[in-house]
Short mmCIF file of the C-alpha atoms (twelve columns), coordinates in Angstrom:
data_MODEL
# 
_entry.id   MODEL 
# 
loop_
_atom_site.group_PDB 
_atom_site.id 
_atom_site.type_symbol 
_atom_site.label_atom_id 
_atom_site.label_alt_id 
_atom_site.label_comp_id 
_atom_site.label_asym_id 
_atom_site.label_seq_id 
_atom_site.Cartn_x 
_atom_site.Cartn_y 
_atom_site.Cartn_z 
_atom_site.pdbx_PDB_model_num 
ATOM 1  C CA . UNK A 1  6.268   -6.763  -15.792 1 
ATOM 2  C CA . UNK A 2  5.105   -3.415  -15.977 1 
ATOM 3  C CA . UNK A 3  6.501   -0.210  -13.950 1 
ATOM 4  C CA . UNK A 4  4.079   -0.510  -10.891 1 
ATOM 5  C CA . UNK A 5  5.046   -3.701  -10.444 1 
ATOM 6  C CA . UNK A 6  8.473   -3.273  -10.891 1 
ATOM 7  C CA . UNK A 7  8.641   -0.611  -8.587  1 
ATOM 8  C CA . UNK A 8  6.736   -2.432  -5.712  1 
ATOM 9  C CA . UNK A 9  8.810   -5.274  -6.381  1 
ATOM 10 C CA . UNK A 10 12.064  -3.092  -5.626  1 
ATOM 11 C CA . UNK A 11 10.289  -1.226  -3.031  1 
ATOM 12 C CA . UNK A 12 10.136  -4.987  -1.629  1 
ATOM 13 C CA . UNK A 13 13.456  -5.965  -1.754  1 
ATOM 14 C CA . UNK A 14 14.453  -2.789  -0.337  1 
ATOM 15 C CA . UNK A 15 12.724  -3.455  2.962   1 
ATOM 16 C CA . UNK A 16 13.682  -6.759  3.579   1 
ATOM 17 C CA . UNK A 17 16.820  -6.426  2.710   1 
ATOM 18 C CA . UNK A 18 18.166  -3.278  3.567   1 
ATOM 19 C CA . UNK A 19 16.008  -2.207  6.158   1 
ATOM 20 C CA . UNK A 20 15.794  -6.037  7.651   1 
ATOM 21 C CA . UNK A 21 12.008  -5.526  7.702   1 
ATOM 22 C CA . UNK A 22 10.639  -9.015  8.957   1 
ATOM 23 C CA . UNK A 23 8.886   -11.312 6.243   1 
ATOM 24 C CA . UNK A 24 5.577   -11.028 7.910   1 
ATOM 25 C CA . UNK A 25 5.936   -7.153  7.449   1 
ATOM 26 C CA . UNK A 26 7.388   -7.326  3.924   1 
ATOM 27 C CA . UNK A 27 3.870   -9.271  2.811   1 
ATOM 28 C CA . UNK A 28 1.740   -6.962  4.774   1 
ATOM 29 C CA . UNK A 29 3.039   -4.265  3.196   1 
ATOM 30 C CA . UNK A 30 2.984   -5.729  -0.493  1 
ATOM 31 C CA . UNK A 31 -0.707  -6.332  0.396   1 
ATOM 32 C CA . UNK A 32 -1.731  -3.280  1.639   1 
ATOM 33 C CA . UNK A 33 0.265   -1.758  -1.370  1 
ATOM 34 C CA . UNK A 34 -1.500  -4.051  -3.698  1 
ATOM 35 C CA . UNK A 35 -5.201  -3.239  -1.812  1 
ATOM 36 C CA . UNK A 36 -4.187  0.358   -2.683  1 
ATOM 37 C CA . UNK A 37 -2.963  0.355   -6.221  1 
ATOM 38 C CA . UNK A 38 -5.916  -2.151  -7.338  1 
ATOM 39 C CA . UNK A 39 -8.573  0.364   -5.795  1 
ATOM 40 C CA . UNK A 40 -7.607  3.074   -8.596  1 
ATOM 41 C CA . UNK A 41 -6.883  0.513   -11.357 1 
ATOM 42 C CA . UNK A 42 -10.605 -1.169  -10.784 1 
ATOM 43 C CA . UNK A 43 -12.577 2.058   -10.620 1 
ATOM 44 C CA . UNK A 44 -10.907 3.940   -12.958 1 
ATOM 45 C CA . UNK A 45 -9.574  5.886   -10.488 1 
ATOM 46 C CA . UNK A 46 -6.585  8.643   -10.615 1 
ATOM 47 C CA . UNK A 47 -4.472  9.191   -7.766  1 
ATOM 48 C CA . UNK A 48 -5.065  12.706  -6.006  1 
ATOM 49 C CA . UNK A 49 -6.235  13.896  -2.820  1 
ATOM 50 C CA . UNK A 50 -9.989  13.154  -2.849  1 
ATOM 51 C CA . UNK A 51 -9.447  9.596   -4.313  1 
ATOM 52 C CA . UNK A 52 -7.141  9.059   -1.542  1 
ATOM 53 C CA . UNK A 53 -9.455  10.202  0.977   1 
ATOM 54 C CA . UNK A 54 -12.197 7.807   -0.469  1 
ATOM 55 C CA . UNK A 55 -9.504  5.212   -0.342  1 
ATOM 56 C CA . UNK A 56 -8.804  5.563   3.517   1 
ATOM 57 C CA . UNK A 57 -12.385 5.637   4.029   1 
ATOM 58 C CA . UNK A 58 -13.078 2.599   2.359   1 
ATOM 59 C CA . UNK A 59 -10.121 0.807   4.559   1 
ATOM 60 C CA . UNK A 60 -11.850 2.398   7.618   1 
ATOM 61 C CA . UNK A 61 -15.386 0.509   6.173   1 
ATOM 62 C CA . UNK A 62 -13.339 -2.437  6.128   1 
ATOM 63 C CA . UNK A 63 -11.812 -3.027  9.141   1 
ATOM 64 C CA . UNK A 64 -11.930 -1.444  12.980  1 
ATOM 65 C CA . UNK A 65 -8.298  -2.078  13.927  1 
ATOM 66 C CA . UNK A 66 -6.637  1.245   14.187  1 
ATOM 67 C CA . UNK A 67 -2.978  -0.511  13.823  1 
ATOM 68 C CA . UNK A 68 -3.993  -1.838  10.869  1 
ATOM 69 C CA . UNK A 69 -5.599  0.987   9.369   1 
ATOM 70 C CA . UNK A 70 -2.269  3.038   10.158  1 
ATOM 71 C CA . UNK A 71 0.080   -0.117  8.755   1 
ATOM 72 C CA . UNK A 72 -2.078  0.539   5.581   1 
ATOM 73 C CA . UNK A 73 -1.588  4.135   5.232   1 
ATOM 74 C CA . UNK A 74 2.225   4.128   6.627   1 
ATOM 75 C CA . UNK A 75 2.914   1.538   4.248   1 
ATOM 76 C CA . UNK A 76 1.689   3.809   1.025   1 
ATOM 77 C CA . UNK A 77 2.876   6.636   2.185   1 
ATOM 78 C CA . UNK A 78 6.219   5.023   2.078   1 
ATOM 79 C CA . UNK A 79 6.029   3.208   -0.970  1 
ATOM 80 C CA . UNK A 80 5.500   7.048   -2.988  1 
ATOM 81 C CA . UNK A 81 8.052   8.565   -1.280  1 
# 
């Protein structure tokens, strides 16, 4: 298992069991972490401000729920804090 991994895999844990996140959030957030980290590993991508603002735009492309779009975000945002 590699860092990343590792890391999201703690990050994980952490919610659900510390912060008593529910199980439906816990897997929305691993995939919206995943949808994130997979972006810059299949284009080649590093991570700094203008990839990320491609990457938001591309979630925007891809859906028109604003929750969603802000779960997305939140949940990165948290993950690399």
């Amino acid at each position: 298992m590699d860092r990343q991994n590792r890391d999201l895999k703690d990050y994980l844990d952490y919610l659900q069991h510390i912060k008593k996140y529910s199980p439906h959030t816990v897997r929305a957030y691993k995939q919206d972490i995943q949808q994130f980290l997979d972006y810059f590993r299949d284009n080649d991508l590093k991570v700094d401000k203008d990839n990320i603002r491609d990457f938001i735009a591309t979630i925007y492309m891809q859906t028109q729920k604003k929750t969603t779009i802000s779960r997305k975000i939140y949940a990165v945002k948290s993950f690399f804090a």
